[in-house]
DSSP file (Angstrom, degrees, kcal/mol; ACC not computed):
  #  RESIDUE AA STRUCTURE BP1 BP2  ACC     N-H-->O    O-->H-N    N-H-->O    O-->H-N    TCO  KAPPA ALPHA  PHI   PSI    X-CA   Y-CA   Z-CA
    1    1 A X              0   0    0      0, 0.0     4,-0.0     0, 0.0     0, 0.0   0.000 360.0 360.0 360.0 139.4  -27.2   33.2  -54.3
    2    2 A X        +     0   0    0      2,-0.1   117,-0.0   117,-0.0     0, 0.0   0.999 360.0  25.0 -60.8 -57.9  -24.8   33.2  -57.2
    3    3 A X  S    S-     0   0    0      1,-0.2     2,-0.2     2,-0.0     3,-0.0   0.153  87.3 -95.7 -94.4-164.4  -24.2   29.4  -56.9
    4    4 A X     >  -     0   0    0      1,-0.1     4,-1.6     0, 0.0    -1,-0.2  -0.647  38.9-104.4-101.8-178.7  -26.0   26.3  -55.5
    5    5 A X  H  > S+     0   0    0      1,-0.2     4,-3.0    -2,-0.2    -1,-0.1   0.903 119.7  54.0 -62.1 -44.1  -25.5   24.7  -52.0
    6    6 A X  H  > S+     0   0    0      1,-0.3     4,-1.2     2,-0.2    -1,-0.2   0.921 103.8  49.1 -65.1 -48.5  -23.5   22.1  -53.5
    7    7 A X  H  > S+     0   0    0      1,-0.2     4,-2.1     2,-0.2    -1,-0.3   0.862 110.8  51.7 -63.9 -33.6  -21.4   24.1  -55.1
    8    8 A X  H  X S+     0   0    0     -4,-1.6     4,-3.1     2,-0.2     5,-0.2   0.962 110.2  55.6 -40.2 -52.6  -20.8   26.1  -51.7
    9    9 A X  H  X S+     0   0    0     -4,-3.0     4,-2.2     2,-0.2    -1,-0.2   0.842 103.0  47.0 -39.7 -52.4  -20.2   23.0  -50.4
   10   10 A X  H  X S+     0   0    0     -4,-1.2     4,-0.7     1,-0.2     5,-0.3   0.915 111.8  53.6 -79.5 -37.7  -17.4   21.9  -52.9
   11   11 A X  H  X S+     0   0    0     -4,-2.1     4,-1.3     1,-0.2     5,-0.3   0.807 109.4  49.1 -52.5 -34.8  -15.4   25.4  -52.4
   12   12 A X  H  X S+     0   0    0     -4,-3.1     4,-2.0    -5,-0.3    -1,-0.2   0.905 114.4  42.8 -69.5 -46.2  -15.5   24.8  -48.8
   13   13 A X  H  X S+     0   0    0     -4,-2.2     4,-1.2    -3,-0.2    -2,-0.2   0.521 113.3  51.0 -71.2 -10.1  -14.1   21.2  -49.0
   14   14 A X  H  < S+     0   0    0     -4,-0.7    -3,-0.2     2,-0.2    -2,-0.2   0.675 110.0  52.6-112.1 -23.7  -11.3   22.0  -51.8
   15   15 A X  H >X S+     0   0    0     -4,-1.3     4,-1.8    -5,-0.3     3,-1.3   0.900 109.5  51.0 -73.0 -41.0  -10.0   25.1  -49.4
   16   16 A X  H >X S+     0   0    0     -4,-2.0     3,-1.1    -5,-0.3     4,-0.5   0.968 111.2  43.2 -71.5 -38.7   -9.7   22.5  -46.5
   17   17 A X  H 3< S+     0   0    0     -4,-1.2    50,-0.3     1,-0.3    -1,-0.3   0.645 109.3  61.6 -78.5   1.3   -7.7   20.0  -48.4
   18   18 A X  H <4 S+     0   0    0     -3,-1.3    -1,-0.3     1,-0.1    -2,-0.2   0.868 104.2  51.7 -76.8 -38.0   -5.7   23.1  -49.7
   19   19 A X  H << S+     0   0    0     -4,-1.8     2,-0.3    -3,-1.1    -2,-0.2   0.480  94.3  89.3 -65.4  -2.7   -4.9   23.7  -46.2
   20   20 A X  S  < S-     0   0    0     -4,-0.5     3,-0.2    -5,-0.3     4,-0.1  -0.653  99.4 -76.6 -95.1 142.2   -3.7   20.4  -45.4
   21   21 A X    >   -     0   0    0     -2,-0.3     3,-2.8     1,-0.2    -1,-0.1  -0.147  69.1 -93.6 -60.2 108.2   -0.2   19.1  -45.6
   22   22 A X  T 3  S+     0   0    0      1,-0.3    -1,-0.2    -4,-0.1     3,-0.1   0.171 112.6  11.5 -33.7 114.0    0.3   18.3  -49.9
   23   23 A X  T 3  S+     0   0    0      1,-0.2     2,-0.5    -3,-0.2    -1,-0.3   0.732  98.9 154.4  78.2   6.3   -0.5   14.7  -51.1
   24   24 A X    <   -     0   0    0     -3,-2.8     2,-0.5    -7,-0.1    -1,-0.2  -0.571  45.8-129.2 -10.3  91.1   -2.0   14.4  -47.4
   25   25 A X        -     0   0    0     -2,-0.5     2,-0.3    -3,-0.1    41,-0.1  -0.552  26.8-168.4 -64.1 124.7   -4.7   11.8  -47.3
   26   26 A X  B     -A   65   0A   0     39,-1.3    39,-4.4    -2,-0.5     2,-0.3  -0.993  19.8-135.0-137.5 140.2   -8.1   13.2  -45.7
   27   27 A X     >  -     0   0    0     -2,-0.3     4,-2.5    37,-0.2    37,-0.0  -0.451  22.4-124.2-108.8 133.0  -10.9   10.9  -44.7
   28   28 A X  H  > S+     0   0    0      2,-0.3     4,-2.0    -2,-0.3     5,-0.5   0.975 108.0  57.2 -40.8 -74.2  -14.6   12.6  -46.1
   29   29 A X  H >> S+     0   0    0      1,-0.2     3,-6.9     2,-0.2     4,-2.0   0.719 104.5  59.8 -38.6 -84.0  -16.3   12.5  -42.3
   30   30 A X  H 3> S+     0   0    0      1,-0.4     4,-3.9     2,-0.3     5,-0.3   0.651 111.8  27.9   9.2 -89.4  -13.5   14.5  -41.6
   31   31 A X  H 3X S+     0   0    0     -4,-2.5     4,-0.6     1,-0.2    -1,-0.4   0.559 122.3  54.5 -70.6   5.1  -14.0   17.4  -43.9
   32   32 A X  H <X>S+     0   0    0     -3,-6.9     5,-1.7    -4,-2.0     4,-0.7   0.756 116.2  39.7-104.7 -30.2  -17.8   16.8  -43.8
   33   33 A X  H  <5S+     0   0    0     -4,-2.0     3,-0.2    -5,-0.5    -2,-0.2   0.866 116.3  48.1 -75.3 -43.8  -17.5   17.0  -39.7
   34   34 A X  H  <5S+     0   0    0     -4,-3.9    -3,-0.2    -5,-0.4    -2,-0.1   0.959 119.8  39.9 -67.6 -37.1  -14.9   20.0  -39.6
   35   35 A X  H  <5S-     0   0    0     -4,-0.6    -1,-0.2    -5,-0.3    -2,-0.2   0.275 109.9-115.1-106.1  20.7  -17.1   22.2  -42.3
   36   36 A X  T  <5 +     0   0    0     -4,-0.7    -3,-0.2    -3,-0.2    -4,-0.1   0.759  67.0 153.2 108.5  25.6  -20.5   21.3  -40.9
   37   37 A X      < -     0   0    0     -5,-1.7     2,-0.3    -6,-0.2    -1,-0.2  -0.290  50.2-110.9 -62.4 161.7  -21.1   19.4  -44.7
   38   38 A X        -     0   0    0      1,-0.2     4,-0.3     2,-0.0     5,-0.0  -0.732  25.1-132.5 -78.1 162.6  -23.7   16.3  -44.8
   39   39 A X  S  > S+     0   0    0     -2,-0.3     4,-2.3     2,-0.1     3,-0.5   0.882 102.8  44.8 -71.3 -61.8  -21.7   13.3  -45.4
   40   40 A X  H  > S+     0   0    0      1,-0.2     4,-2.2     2,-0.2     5,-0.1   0.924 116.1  56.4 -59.1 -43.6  -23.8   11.6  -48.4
   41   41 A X  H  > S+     0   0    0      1,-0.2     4,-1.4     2,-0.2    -1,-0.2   0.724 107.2  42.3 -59.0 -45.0  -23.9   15.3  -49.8
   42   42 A X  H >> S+     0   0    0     -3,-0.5     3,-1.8    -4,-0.3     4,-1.6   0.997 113.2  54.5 -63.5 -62.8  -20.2   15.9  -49.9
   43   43 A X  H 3X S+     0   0    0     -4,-2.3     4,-1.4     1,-0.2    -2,-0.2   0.831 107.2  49.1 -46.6 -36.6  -19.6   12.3  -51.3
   44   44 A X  H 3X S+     0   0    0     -4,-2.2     4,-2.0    -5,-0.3    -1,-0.2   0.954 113.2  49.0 -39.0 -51.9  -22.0   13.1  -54.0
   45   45 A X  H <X S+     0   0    0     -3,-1.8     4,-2.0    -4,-1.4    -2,-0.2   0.917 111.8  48.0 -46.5 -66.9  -19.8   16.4  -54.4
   46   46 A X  H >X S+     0   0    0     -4,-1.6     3,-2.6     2,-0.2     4,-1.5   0.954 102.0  66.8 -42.0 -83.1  -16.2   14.5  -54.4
   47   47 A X  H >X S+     0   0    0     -4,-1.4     3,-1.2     1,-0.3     4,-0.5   0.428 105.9  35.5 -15.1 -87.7  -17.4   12.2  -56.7
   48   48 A X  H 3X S+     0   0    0     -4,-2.0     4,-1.1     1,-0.3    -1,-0.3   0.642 111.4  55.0 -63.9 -35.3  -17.7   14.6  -59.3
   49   49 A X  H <X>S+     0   0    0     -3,-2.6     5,-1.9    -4,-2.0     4,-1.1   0.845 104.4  57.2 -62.7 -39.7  -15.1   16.5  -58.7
   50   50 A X  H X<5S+     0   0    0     -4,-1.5     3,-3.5    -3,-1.2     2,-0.8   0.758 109.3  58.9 -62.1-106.4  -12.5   12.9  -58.9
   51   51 A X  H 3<5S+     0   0    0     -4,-0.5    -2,-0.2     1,-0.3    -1,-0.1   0.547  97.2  48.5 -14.2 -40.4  -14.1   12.8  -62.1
   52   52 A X  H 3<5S-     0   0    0     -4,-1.1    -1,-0.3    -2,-0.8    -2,-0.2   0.667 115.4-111.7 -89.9 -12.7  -13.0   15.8  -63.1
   53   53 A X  T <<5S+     0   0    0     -3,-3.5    -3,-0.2    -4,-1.1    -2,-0.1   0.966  85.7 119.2  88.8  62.8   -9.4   15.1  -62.1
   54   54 A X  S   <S+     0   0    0     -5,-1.9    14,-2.3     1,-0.5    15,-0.9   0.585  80.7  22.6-114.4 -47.3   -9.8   18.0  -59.1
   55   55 A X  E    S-B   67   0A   0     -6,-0.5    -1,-0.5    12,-0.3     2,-0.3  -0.875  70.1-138.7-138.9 163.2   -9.2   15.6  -56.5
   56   56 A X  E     -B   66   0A   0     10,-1.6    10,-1.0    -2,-0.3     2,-0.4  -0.722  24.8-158.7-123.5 144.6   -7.4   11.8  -56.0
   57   57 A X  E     -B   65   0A   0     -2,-0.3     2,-0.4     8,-0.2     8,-0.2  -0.956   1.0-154.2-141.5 138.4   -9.6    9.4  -53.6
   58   58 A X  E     -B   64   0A   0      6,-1.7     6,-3.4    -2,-0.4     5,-0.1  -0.939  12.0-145.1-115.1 120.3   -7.8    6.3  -51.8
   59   59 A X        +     0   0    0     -2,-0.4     3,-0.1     4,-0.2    -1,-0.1  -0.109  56.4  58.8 -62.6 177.4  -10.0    3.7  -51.1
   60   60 A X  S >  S-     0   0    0      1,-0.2     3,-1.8     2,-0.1    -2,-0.1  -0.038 100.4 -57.1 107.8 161.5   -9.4    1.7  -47.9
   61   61 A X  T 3  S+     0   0    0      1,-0.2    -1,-0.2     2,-0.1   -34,-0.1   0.669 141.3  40.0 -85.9 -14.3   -9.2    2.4  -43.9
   62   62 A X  T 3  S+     0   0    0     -3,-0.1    -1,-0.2     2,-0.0    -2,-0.1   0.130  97.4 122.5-137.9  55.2   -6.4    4.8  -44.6
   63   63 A X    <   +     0   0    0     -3,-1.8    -4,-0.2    -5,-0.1     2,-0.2   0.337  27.6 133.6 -65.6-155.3   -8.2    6.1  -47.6
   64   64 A X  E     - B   0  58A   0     -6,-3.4    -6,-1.7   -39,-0.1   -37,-0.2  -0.831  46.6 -81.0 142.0-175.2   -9.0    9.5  -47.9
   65   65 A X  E     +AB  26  57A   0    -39,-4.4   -39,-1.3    -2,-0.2     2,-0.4  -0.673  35.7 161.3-103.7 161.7   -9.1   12.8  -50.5
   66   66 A X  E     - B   0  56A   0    -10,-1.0   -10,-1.6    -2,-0.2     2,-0.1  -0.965  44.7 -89.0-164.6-170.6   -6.4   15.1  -51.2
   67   67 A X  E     - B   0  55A   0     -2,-0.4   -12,-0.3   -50,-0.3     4,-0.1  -0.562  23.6-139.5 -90.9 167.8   -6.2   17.6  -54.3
   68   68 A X  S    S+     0   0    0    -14,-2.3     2,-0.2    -2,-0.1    -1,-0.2   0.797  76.3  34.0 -95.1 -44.1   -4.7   16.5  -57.4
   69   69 A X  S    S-     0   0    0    -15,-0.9     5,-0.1     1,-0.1    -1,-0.1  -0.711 103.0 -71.3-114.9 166.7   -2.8   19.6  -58.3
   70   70 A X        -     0   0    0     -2,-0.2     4,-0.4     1,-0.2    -2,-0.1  -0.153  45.0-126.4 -53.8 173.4   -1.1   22.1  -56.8
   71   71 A X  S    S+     0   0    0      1,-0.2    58,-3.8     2,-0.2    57,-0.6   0.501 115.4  67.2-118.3 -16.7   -4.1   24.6  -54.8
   72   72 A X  S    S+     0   0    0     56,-0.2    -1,-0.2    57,-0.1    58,-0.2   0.997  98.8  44.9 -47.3 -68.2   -2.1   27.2  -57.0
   73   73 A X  S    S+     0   0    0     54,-0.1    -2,-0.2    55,-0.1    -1,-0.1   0.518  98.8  84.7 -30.7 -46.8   -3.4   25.6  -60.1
   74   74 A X        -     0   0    0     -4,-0.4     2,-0.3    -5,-0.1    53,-0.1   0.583  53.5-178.3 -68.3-141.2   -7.0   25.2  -59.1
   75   75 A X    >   -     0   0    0     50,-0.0     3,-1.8    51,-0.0    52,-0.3  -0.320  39.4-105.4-140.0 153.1   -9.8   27.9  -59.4
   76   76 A X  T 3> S+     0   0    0     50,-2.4     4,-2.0    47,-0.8    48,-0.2   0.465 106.4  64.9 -92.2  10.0  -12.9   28.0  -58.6
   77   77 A X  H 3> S+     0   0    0     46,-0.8     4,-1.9    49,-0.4    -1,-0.3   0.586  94.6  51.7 -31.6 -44.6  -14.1   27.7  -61.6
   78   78 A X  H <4 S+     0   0    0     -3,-1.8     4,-0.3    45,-0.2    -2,-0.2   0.430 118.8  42.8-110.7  25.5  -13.2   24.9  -62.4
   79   79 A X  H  > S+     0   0    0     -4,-0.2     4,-1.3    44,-0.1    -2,-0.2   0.746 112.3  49.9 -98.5 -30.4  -14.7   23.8  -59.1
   80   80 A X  H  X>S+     0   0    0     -4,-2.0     4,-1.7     1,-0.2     5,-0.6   0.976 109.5  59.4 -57.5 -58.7  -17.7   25.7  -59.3
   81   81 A X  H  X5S+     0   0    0     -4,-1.9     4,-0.9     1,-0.2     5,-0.4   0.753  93.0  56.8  -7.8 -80.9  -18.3   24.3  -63.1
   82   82 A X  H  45S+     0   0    0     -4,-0.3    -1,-0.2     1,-0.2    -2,-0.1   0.821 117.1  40.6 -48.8 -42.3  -18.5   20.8  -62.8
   83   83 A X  H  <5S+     0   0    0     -4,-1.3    -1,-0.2    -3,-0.3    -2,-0.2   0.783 128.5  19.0 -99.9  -8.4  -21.5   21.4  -60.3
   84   84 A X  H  <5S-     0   0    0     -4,-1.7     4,-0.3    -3,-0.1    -1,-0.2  -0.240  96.9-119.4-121.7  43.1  -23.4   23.9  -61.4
   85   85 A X    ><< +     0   0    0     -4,-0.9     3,-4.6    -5,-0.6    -4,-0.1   0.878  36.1 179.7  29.1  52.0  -22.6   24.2  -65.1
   86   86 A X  G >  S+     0   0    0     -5,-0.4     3,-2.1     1,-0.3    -1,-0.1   0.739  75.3  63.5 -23.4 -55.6  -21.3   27.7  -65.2
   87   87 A X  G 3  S+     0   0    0      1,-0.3     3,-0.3     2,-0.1    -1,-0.3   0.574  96.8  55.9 -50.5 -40.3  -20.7   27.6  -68.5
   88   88 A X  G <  S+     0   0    0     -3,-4.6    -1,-0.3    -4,-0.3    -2,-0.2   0.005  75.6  93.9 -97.7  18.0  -24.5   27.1  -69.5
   89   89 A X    X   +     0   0    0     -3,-2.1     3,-1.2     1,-0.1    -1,-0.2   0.578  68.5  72.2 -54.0 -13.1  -25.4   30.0  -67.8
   90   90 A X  T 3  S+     0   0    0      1,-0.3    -1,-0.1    -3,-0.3    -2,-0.1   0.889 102.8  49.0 -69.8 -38.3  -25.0   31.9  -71.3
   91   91 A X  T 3  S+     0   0    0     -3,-0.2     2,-0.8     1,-0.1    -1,-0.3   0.291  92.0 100.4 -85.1  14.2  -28.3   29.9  -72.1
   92   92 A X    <   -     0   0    0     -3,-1.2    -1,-0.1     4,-0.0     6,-0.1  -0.782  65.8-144.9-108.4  97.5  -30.0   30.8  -69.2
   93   93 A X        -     0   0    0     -2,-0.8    -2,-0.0     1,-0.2     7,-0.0  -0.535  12.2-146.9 -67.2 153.7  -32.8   33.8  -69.0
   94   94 A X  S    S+     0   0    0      2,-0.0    -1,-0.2     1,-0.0    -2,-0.0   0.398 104.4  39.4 -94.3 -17.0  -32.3   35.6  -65.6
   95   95 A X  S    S-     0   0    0      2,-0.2    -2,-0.1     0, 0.0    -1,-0.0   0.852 118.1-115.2-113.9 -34.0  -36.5   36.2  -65.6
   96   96 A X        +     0   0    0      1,-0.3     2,-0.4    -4,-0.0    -2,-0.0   0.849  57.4 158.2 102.9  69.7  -37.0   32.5  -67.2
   97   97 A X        -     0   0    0      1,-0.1    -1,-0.3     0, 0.0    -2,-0.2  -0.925  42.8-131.9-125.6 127.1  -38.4   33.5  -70.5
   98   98 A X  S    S+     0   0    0     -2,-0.4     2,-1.1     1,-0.2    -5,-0.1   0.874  95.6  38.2 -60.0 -37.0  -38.0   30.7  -72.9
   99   99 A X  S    S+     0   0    0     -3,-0.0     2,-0.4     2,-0.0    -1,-0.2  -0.860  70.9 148.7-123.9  89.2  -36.5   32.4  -76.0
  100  100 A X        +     0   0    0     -2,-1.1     2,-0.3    -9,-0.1     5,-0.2  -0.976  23.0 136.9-129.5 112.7  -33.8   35.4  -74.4
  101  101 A X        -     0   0    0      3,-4.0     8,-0.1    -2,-0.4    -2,-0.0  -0.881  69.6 -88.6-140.1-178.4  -30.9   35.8  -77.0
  102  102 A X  S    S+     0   0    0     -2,-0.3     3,-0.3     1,-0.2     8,-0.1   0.772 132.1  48.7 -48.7 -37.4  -29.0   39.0  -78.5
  103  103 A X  S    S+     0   0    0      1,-0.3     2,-1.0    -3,-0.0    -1,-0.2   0.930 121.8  23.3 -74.6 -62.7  -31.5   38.9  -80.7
  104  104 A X  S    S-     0   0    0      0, 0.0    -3,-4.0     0, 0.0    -1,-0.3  -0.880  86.6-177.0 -86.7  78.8  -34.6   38.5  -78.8
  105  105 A X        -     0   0    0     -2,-1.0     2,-0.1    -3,-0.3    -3,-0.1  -0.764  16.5-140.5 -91.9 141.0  -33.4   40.1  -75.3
  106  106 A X        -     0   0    0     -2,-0.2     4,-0.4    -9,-0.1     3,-0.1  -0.245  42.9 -82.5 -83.9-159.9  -35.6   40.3  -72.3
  107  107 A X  S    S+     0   0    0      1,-0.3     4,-0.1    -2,-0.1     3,-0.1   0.775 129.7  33.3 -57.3 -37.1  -35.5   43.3  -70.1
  108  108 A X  S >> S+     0   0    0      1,-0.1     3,-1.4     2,-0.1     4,-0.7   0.735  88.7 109.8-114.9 -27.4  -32.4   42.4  -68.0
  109  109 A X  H >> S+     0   0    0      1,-0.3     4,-2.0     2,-0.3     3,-0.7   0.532  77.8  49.8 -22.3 -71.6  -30.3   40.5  -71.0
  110  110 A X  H 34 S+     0   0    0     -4,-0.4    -1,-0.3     1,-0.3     4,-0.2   0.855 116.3  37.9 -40.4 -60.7  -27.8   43.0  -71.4
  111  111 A X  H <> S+     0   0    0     -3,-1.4     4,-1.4     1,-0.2    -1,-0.3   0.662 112.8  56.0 -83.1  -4.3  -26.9   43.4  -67.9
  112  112 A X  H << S+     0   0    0     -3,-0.7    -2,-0.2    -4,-0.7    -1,-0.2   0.533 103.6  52.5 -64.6 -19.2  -27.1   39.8  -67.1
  113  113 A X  T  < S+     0   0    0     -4,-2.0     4,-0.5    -5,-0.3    -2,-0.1   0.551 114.0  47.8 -89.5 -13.2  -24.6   38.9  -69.9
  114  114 A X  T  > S+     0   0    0     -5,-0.4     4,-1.1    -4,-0.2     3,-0.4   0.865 113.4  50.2 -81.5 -74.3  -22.2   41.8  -68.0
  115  115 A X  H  X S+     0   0    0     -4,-1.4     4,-1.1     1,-0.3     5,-0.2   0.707 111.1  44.7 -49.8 -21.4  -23.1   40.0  -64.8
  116  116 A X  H  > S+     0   0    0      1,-0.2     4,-3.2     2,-0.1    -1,-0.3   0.924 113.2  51.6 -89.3 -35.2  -22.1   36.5  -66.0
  117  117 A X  H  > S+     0   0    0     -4,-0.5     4,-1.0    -3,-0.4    -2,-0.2   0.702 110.7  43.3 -60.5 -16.6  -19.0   37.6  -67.5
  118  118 A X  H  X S+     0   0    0     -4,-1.1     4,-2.2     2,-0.2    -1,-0.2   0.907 114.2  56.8-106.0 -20.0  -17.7   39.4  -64.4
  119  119 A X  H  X S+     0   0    0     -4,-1.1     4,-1.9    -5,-0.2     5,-0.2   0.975 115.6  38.3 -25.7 -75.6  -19.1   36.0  -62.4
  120  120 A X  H >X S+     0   0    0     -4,-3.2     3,-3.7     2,-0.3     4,-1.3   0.872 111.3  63.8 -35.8 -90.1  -16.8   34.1  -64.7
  121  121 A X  H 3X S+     0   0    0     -4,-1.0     4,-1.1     1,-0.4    -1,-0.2   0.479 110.4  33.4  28.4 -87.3  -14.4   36.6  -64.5
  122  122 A X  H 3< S+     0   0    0     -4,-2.2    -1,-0.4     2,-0.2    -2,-0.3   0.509 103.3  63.1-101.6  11.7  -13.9   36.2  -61.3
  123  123 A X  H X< S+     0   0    0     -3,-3.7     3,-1.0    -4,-1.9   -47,-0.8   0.811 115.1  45.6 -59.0 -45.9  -14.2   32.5  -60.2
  124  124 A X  H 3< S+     0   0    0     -4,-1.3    -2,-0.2    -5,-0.2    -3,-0.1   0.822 103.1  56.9 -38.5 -37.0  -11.2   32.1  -62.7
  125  125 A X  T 3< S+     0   0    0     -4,-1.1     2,-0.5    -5,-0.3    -1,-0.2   0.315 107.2  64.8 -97.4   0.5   -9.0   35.1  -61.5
  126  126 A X    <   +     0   0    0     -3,-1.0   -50,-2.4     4,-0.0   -49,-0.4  -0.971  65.8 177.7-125.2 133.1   -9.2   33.3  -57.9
  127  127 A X    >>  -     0   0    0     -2,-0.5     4,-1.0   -52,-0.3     3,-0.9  -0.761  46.6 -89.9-125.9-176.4   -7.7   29.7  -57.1
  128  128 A X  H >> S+     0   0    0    -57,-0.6     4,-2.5    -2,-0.3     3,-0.9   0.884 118.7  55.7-122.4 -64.7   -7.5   27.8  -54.2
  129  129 A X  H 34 S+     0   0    0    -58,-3.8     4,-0.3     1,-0.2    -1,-0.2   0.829 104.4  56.9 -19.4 -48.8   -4.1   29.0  -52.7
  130  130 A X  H <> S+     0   0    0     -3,-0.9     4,-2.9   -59,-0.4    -1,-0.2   0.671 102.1  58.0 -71.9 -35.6   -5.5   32.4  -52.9
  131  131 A X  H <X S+     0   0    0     -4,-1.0     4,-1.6    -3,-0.9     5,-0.3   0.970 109.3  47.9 -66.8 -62.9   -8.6   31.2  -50.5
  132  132 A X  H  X S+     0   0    0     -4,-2.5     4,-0.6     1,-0.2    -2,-0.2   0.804 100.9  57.4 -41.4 -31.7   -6.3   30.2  -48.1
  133  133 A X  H  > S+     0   0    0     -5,-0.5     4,-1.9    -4,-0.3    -1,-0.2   0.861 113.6  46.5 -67.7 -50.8   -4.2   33.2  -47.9
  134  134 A X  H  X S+     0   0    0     -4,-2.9     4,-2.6     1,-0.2    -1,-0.2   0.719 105.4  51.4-112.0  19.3   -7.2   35.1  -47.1
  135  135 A X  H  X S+     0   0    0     -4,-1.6     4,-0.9     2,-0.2    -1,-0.2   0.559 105.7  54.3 -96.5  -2.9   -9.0   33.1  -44.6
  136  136 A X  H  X S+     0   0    0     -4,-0.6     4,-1.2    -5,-0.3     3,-0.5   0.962 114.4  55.9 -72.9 -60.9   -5.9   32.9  -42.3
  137  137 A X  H >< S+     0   0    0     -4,-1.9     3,-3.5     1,-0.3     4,-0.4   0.758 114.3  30.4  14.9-104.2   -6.5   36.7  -43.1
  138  138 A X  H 3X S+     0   0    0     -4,-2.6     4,-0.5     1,-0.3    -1,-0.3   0.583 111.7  67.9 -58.2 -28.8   -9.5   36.9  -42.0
  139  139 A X  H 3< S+     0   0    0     -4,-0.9    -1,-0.3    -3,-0.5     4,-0.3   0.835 108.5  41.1 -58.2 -41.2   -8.8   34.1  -39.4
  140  140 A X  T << S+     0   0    0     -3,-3.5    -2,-0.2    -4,-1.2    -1,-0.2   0.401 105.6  56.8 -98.1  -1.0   -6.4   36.5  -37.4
  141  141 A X  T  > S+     0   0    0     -4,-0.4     2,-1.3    -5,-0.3     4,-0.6   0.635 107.9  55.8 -97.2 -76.5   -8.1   39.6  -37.5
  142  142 A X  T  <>S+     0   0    0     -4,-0.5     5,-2.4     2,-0.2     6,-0.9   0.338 113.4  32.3  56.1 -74.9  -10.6   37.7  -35.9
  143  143 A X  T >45S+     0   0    0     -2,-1.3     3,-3.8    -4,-0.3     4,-0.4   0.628 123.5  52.2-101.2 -91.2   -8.8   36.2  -32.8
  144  144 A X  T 345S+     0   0    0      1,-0.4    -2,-0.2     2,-0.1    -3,-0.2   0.426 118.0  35.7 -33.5 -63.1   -6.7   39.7  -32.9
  145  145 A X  T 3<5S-     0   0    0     -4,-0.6    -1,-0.4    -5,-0.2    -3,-0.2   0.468 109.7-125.0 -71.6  -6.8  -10.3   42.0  -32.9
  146  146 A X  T < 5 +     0   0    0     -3,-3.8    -3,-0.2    -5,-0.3    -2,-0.1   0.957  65.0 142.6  43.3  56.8  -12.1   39.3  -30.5
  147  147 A X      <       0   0    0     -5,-2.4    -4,-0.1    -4,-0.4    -5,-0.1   0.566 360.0 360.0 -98.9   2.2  -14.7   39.0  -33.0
  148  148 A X              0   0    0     -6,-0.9    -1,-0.2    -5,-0.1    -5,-0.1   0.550 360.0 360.0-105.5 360.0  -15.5   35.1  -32.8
């Protein structure tokens, strides 16, 4: 797996409040019951992501989440980031060899610095909108093929 669970997690919860009516309040059970999330897990998840100014949380019995910006705006990047620290993948050997640079490369270096770049790459070049667009897609060929 490219990412961690958590990060699965938070792309699955930042498309459903992309699908939801703008500036919409939605209540955490909610999105933790409708995409099959834990509950403590997700909240772990929000949290950080409210931190990062991804998403707005209202306290309260008609609290709830909703995105902060438009779903245009968003990428998954800069959801993916926050939770598994994309960014410091650069420092990261793909065989787990302490000392892997340009300098000192292990075996895979070369193509693992291709493969994080086209990783990057494309968690930027897609944002939230664009996740919607193509699971209503994928959502009608679906019912239309009788595939579910």
């Amino acid at each position: 797996m490219l990412y961690s669970k958590a990060a699965e997690y938070a792309i699955r919860a930042m498309v459903y409040l992309a699908e939801q009516t703008e500036g919409e309040l939605i209540q955490l059970k909610d999105v933790a019951e409708k995409e099959d999330i834990p509950f403590h897990f997700l909240a772990k998840t929000m949290q950080i992501l409210s931190r990062k100014g991804l998403v707005r949380s209202h306290r309260g019995p008609r609290g709830g989440f909703c995105l902060s910006r438009p779903p245009e705006e968003i990428t998954l990047y800069d959801i993916v980031d926050p939770i598994d620290h994309i960014a410091n993948y650069d420092e990261i050997c793909i065989l787990g060899i302490d000392v892997c640079s340009d300098e000192a490369a292990c075996p895979l270096h070369d193509d693992w610095t291709k493969i994080r770049a086209q990783i990057r790459l494309t968690l930027e070049g897609k944002n939230l909108a664009q996740m919607v667009g193509k699971l209503e897609e994928k959502r009608r060929l679906v019912k239309e093929k009788g595939l579910n």
